[in-house]
C-alpha positions in Angstrom: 36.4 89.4 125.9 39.3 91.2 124.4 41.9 93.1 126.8 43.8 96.6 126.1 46.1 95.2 123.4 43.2 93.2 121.4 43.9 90.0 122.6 42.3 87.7 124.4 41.5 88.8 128.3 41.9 86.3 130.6 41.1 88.9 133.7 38.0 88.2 135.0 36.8 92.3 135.4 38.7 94.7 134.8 42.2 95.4 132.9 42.9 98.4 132.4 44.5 99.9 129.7 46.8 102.8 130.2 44.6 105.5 131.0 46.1 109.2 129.9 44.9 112.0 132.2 45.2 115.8 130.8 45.3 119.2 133.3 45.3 122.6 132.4 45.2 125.4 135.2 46.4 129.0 135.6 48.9 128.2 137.9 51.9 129.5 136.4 55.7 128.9 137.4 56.0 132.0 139.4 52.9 131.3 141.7 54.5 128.9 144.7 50.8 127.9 145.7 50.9 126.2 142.7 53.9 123.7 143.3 52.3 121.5 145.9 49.3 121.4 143.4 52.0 120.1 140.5 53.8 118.1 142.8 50.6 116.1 144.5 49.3 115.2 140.6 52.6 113.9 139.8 52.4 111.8 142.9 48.9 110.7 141.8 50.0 109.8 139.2 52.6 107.6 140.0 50.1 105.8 142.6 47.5 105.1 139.7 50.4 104.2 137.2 48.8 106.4 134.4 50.2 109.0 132.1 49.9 112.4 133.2 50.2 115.4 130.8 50.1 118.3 133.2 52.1 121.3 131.4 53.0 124.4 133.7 52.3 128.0 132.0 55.2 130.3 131.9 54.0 134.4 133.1 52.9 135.6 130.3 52.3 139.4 128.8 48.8 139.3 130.0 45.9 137.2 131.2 44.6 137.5 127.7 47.5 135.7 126.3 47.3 133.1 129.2 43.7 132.2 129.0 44.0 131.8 125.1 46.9 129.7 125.7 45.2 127.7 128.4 42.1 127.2 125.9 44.3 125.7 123.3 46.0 123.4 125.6 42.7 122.1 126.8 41.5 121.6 123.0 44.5 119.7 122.2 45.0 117.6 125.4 40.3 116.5 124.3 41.4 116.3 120.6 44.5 113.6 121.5 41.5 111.4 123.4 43.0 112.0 126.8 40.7 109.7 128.9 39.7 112.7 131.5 41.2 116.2 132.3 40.9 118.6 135.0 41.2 122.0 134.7 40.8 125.7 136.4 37.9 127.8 134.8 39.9 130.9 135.6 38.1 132.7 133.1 34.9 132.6 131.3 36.9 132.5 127.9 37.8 129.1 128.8 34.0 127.8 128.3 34.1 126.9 124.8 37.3 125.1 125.0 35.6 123.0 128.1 32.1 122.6 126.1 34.1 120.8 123.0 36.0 118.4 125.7 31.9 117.5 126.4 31.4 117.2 123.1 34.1 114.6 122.7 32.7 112.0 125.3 36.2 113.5 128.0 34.9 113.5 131.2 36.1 116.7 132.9 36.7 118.0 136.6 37.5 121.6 137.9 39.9 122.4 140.7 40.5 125.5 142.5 38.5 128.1 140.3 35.3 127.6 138.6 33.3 125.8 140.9 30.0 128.2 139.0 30.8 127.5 135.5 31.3 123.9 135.8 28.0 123.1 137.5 26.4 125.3 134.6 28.1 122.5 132.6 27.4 119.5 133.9 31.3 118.7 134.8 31.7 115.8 136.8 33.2 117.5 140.3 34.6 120.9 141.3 37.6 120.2 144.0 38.6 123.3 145.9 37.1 125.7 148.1 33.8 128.0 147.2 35.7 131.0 147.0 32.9 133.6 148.0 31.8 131.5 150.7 35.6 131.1 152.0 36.0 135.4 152.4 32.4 135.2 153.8 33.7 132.7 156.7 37.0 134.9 156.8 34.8 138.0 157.6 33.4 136.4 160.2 36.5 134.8 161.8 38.4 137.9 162.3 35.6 139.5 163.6 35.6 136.5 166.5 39.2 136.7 166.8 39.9 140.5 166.8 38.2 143.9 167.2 38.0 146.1 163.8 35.2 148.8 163.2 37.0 149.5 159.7 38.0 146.7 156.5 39.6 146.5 153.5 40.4 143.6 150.8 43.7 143.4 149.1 44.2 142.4 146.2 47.3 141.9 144.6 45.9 140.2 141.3 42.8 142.1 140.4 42.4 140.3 137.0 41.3 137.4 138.6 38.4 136.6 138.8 38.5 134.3 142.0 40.3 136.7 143.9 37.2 138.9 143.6 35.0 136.1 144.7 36.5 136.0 148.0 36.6 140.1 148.5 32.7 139.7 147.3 32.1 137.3 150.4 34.3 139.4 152.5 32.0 142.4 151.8 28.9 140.7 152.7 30.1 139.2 156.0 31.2 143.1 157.5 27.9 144.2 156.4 25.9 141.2 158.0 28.4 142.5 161.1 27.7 146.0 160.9 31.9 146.9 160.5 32.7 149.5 157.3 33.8 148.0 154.3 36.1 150.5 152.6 36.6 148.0 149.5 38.7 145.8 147.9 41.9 147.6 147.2 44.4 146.8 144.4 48.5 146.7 145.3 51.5 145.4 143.7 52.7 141.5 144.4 56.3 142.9 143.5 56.6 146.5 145.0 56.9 147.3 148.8 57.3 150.4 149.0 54.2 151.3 146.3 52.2 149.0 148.2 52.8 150.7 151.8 52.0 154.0 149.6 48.5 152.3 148.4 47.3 151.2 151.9 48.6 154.6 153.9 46.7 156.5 151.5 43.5 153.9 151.6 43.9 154.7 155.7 44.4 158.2 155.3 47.4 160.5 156.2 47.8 160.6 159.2 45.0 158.9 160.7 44.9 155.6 163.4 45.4 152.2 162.7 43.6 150.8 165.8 40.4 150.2 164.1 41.1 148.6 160.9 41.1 145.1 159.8 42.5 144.2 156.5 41.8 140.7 154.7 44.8 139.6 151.5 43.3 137.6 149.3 46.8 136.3 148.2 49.8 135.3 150.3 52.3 137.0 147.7 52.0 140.6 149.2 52.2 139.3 153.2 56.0 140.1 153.1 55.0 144.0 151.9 52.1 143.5 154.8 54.4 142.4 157.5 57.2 145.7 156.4 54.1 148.0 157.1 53.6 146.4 160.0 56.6 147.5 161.6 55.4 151.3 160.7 51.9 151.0 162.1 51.7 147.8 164.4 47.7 148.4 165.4 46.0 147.5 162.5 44.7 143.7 162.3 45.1 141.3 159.1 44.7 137.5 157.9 45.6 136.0 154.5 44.4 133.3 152.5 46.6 130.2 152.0 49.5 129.0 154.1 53.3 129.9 153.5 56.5 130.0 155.8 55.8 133.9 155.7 52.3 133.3 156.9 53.6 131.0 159.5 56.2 134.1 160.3 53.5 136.0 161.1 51.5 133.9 162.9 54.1 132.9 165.6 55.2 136.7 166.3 51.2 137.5 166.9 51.3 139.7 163.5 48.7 138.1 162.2 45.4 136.8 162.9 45.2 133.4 160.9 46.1 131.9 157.5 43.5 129.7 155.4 44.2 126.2 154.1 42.9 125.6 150.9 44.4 122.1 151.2 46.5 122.5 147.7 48.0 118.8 147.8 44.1 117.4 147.9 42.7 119.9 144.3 46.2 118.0 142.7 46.0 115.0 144.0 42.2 113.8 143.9 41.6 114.0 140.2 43.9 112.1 139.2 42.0 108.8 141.3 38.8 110.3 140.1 39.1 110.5 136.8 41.3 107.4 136.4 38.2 105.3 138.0 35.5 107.2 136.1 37.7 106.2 132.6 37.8 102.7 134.2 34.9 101.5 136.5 32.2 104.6 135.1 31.9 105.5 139.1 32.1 108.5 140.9 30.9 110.5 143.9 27.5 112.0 144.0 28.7 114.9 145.5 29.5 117.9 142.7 31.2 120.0 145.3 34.3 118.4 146.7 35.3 121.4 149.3 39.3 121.5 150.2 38.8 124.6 152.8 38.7 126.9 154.2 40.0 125.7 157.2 41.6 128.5 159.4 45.2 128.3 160.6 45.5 130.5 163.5 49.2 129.4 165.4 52.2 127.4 163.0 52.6 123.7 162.8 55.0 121.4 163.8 59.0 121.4 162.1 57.7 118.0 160.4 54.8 118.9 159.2 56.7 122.3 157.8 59.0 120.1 156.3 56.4 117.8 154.8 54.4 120.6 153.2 57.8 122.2 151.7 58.2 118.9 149.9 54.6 119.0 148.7 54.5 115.7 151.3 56.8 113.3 148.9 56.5 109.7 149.2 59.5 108.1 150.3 60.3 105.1 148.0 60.2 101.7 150.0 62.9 99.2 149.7 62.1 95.8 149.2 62.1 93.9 152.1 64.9 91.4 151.2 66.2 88.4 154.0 69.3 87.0 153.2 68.7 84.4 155.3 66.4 83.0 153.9 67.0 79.3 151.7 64.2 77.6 149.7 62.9 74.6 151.2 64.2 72.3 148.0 67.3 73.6 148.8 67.3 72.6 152.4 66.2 69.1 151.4 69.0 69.3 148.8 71.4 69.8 151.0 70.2 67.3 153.8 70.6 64.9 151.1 74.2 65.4 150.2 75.0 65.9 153.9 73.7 62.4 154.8 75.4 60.8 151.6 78.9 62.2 152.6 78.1 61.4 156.4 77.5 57.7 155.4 81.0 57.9 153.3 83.0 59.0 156.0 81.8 56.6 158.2 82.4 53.5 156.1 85.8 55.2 155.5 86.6 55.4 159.1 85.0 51.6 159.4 87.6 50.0 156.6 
């Protein structure tokens, strides 16, 4: 039996060669969810000692240009025989690129967004939360936690697809509870003032605040949400995903909850994955690998803060190193020539 460089193996199961591991999402540099996911594969990485080829998008003009750019990456990362690759199916004009990955024996995962698509196409796991289901469950919570007659969705990034799924879910669950679902409405991630202009006029001039509830499907626009606040303080809201602006919130009673998505786990857990399904052919017989939601409803700890700001980076270790310590030939060594110049002295001292 040969090993990774051809010759003979003298490991008795497995040697593994350097496995290469590809990912292609539509994370881009500007979205801060997307660190901890960047940050957790690069620590996976490092763990499983493999290559990691893990490219971060720029913003770009439009999603057009992003997703075309995103289906080239993933047909180059297949084409260079990158032994697995996990990627976000942000789009359904990323399908091809996926289907020709298939075709060239690269076993692929999604994270985050896809979680339909890739069981259409037989992809080995989906890591992340079922979006629609996650703003059905929100629906639901807020309605346990706070009393609303009247909802809303914000969006802040209509164009994605995801982002919908979780307004869809949303929709059904104030139906199921008989509250009025005004829709999902679409705001600016980057403009304050036009976004408080969007939701007063969604409200309606001069009308009450008391009896609304209002779901964000994206943290970026909680900083416009919490300025509004301060103008109309009756209204109630929650947010997907945690941030220190989230946890702001939470701890002055401004809003309801946050939803943990667990972003270090969808980086993290292909890496594993796909290493041993290169390696050992094994892997979970569970398609759906769910992240969240789990709700966050009061801030955690200063440490833990701190540990989720540094997308939870492991500490090197330094090797534990005694100085005291002598090797035992040594010792005897030494013994030796102790006795020999104790027996010299001696018959010194006796002549």
């Amino acid at each position: 039996r040969k090993g990774p460089d051809g010759l003979p193996s003298k490991c008795p199961c497995t040697e593994r060669k350097k496995i290469v591991i590809g990912g292609v999402t539509h994370g881009i540099t500007t979205d801060v969810f997307w660190d901890t996911v960047y940050a957790a594969a690069e620590q996976g990485a490092k763990d499983m000692n493999i290559d990691l080829r893990f490219d971060r998008f720029e913003p770009q003009s439009s999603q057009k240009v992003l997703y075309r750019k995103m289906s080239a990456k993933i047909l180059s990362l297949c084409q260079d025989g990158v032994d697995g690759l996990f990627v976000t199916i942000s789009d359904p004009t990323l399908i091809d690129a996926v289907k020709r990955c298939k075709e060239l024996d690269v076993e692929v995962l999604t994270i985050n967004a896809g979680i339909a698509a890739s069981k259409e196409l037989g992809l080995l796991h989906h890591i992340g939360m079922v979006e629609e289901n996650a703003g059905y469950l929100s629906g639901f919570k807020m309605a346990d936690m706070a009393t609303f007659t009247k909802a809303f969705c914000l969006n802040p990034f209509p164009d994605l697809p995801v982002l919908g799924e979780r307004c869809t879910g949303f929709e059904t669950a104030m139906g199921e509870l008989g509250i009025e679902y005004l829709g999902q409405v679409d705001v600016p991630d980057d403009n304050i003032r036009l976004f408080r202009t969007i939701v007063e006029e969604a409200v309606g001039a001069g009308g009450s605040w008391e009896g609304y509830g209002m779901l964000l499907v994206a943290p970026a626009v909680v900083p416009a949400l919490m300025e509004l606040k301060k103008l109309h303080t009756d209204f109630q809201s929650a947010s997907f995903d945690t941030t220190p602006a989230i946890y702001e919130a939470l701890a002055h009673g401004d809003m309801l909850f946050g939803i943990d998505q667990q972003p270090y786990i969808q980086g993290y857990a292909p890496i594993p994955i796909l290493t041993h399904a290169a390696t050992t052919k094994q892997h979970f017989f569970n398609f759906a690998i769910e992240s969240g939601p789990s709700f966050v409803t009061s801030p955690p700890s200063s440490d833990m803060v701190a540990c989720q700001s540094g997308a939870f980076a492991v500490c090197p270790k330094q090797p534990f190193e005694s100085y005291s310590y002598v090797n035992t030939a040594l010792i005897g060594l030494g013994i030796f020539f102790f006795s020999l110049q104790a027996a010299a002295t001696v018959g010194f001292l006796g002549w």
